[in-house]
C-alpha positions in Angstrom: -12.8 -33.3 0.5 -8.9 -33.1 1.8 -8.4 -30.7 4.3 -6.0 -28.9 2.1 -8.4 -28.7 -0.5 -11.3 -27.2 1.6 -8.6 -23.8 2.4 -9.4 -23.2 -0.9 -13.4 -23.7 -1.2 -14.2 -20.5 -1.4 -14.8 -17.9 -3.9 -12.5 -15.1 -4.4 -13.6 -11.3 -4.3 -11.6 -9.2 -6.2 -11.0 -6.2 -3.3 -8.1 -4.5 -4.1 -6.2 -3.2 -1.2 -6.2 0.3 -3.5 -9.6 0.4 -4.2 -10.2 1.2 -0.8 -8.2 3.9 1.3 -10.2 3.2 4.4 -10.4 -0.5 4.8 -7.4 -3.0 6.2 -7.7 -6.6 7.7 -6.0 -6.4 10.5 -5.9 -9.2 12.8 -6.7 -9.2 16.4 -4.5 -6.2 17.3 -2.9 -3.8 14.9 1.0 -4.0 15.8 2.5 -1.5 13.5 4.5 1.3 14.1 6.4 4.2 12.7 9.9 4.3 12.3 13.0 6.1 11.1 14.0 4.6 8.2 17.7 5.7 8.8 18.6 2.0 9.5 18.8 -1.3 7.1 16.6 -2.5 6.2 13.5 0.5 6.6 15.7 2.3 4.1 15.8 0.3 1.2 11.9 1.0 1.4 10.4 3.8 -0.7 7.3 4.9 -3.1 6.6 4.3 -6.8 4.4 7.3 -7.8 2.3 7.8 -10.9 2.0 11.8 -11.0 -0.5 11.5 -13.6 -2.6 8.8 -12.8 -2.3 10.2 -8.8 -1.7 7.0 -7.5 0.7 5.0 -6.5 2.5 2.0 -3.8 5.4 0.7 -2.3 8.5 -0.8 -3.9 11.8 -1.7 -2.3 15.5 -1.6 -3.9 16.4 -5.1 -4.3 20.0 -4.1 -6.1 21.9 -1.1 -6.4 20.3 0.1 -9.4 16.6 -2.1 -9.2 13.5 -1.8 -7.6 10.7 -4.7 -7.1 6.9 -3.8 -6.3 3.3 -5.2 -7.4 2.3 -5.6 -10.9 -0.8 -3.5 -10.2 1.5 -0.6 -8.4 3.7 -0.4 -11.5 1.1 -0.5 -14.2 -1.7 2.5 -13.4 -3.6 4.6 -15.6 -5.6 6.1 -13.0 -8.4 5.6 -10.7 -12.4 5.2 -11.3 -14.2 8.0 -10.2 -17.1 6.4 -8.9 -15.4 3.6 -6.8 -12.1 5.2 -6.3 -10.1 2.1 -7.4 -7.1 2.1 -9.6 -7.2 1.5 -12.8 -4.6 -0.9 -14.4 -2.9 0.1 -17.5 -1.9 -2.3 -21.0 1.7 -3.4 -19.4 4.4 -2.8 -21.2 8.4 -2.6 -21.1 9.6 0.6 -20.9 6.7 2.4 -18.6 8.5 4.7 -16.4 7.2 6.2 -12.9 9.1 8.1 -9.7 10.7 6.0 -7.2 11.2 8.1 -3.8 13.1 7.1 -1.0 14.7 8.4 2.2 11.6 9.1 4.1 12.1 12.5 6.7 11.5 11.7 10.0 10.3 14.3 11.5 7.9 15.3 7.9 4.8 13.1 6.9 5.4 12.3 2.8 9.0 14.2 2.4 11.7 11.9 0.9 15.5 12.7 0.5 15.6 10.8 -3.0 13.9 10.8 -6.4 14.5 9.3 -9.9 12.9 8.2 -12.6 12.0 4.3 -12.7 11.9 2.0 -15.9 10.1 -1.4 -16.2 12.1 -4.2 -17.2 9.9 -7.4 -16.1 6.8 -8.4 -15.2 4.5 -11.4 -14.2 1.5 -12.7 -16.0 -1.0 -10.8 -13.7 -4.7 -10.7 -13.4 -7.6 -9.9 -10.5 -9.7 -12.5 -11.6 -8.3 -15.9 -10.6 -4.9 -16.8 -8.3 -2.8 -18.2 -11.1 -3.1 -14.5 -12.2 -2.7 -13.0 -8.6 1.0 -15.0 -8.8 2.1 -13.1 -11.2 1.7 -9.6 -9.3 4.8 -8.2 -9.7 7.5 -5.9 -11.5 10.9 -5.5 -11.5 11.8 -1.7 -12.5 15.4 0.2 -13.2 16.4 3.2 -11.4 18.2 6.0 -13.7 20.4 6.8 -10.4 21.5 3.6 -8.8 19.9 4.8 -5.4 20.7 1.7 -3.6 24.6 2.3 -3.5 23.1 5.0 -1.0 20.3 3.4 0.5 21.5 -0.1 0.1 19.2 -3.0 -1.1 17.1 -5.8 0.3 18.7 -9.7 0.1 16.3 -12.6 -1.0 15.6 -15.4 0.3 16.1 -18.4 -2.2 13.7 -21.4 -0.1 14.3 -24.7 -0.5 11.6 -26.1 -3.1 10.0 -28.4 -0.7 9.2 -25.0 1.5 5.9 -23.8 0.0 6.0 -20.8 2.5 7.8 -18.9 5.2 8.3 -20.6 8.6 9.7 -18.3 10.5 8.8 -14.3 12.2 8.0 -12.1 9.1 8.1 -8.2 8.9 6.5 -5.6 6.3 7.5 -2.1 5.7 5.5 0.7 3.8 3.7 3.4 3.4 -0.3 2.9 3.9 -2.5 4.8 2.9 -4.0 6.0 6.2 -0.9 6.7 7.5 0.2 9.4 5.4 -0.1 12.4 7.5 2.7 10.6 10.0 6.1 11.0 9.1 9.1 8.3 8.8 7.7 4.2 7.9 5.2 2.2 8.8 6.6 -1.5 10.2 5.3 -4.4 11.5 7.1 -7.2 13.2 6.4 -10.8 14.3 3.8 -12.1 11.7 3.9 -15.4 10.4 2.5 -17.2 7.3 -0.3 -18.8 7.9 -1.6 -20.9 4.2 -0.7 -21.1 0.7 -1.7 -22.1 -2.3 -4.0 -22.6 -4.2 -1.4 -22.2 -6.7 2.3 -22.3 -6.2 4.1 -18.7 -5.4 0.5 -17.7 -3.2 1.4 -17.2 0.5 -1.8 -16.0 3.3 0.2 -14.0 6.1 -1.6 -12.4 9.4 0.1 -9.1 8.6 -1.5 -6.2 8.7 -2.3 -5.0 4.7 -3.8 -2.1 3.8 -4.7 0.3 0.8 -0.8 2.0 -0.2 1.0 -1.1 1.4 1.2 -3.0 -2.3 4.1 -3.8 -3.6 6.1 -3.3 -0.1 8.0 -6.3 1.0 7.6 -9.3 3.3 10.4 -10.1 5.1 11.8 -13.1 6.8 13.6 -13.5 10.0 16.9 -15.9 9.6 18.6 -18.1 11.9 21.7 -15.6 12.1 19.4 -12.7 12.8 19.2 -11.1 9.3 15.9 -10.4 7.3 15.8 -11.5 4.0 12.8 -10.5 1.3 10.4 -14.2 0.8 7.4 -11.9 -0.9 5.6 -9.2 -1.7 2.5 -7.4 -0.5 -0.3 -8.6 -2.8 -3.9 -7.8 -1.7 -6.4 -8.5 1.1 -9.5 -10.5 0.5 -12.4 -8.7 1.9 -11.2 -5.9 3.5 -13.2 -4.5 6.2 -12.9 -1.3 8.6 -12.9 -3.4 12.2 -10.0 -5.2 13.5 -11.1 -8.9 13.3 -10.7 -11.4 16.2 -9.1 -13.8 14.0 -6.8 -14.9 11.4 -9.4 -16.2 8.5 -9.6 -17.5 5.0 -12.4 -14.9 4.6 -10.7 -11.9 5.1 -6.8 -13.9 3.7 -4.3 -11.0 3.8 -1.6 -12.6 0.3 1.6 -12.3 -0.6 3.7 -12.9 -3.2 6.4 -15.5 -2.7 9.7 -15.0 -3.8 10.0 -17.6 -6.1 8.0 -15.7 -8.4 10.0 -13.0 -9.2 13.9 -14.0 -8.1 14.7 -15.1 -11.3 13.6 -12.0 -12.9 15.8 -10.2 -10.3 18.6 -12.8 -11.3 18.0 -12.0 -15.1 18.0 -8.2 -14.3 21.4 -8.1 -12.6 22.9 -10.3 -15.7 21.5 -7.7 -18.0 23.3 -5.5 -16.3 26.5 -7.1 -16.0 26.4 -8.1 -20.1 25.8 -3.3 -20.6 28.4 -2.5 -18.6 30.9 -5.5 -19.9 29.5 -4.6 -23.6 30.3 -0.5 -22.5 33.9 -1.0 -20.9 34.9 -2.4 -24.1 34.2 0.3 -26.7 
């Protein structure tokens, strides 16, 4: 068997990182810290909330007026009672949710900014095999254009011959276990470590836990600047103890860019063709 191909010989479990509040991989020492997000780019990081399902993830503003998180962080009905894990609801255009923002830095789960959040696009997502974990994401409208405050995450358009990342990688969110600290979680210096077994699947040695879906991945560029090259997807596995070692047993995954760019792309034309359409009456 190829090398390449014997990444992938293994069968995946279906662990959702919010199925579990407790668990995390976390690799050989967990390096995140809070922050103030008063600075680019923490800020342009907030919280899509389900008030009646009680659940909820991180999403991140990737234009004035859009948001981008995890199909399964976008799409909740609520959350099984026995097991704890969220429960996905029939997708559709038009599902709304909060999107806060502006986390205080001296109060644990206070934000400076709410409005409501509309889905416009969203992959072709399912837990039960990867072509299906590629399409784990959803690009939502804000009804107040909160990133002309808070400004809005670049992405990364890689070259097509670049199946992942190379360079230092950073994630910002909110998990779960976390919540009773104020400001942002962050973690800094990660790297990409596999992809596949279908194209737009990236394994990452960041730290992923339960509340970190949907928050973004981040990549360091040659003039200093981070620009967005996923999404927080799931963890495979999860487990409570920090392992010694980066594995494909316990694969923390995101979603690569080129997933959803174009639906980014096609959200910001929409846009353009409204307001064009609305200057001229």
């Amino acid at each position: 068997m190829p090398a390449k191909a014997k990444l992938f010989a293994w069968v995946v479990v279906g662990l959702w990182l919010v199925a579990h509040a407790a668990q995390a991989n976390v690799f050989v020492e967990d390096r995140r810290e809070q922050r103030d997000a008063n600075l680019p780019p923490f800020r342009s990081v907030g919280v899509l909330n389900h008030r009646a399902a009680g659940a909820g993830g991180t999403a991140f503003l990737v234009s004035s007026c859009h948001i981008a998180t995890a199909y399964h962080v976008a799409f909740v009905s609520g959350r099984d009672p026995r097991t704890g894990a969220v429960e996905i609801s029939r997708p559709r255009i038009g599902q709304t949710a909060d999107f806060v923002v502006g986390p205080d830095p001296r109060v644990a789960s206070k934000f400076a900014a709410k409005t409501r959040a509309t889905v416009v696009a969203f992959g072709r997502f399912s837990r039960s095999d990867f072509k299906g974990m590629a399409g784990d994401w959803a690009i939502l409208r804000l009804d107040d254009c909160l990133g002309k405050k808070y400004g809005y995450l670049k992405y990364a358009r890689p070259d097509p011959d670049s199946p992942m990342p190379a360079g230092p990688l950073m994630t910002i969110g909110f998990p779960r276990s976390r919540a009773s600290r104020p400001g942002i979680t962050v973690e800094n210096g990660c790297k990409a470590r596999d992809h596949g077994p279908v194209a737009d699947l990236v394994g990452v040695d960041c730290a992923f836990e339960s509340g970190m879906s949907g928050g973004p991945v981040l990549e360091r560029q040659i003039d200093g600047s981070w620009r967005v090259v996923g999404l927080i997807q799931q963890s495979m596995a999860p487990v409570d103890e920090v392992l010694p070692t980066y594995s494909m047993a316990h694969r923390n995954q995101m979603v690569y860019v080129t997933a959803f760019r174009k639906a980014i792309d096609n959200a910001l034309r929409s846009d353009s063709r409204r307001l064009l359409a609305e200057g001229a009456r």
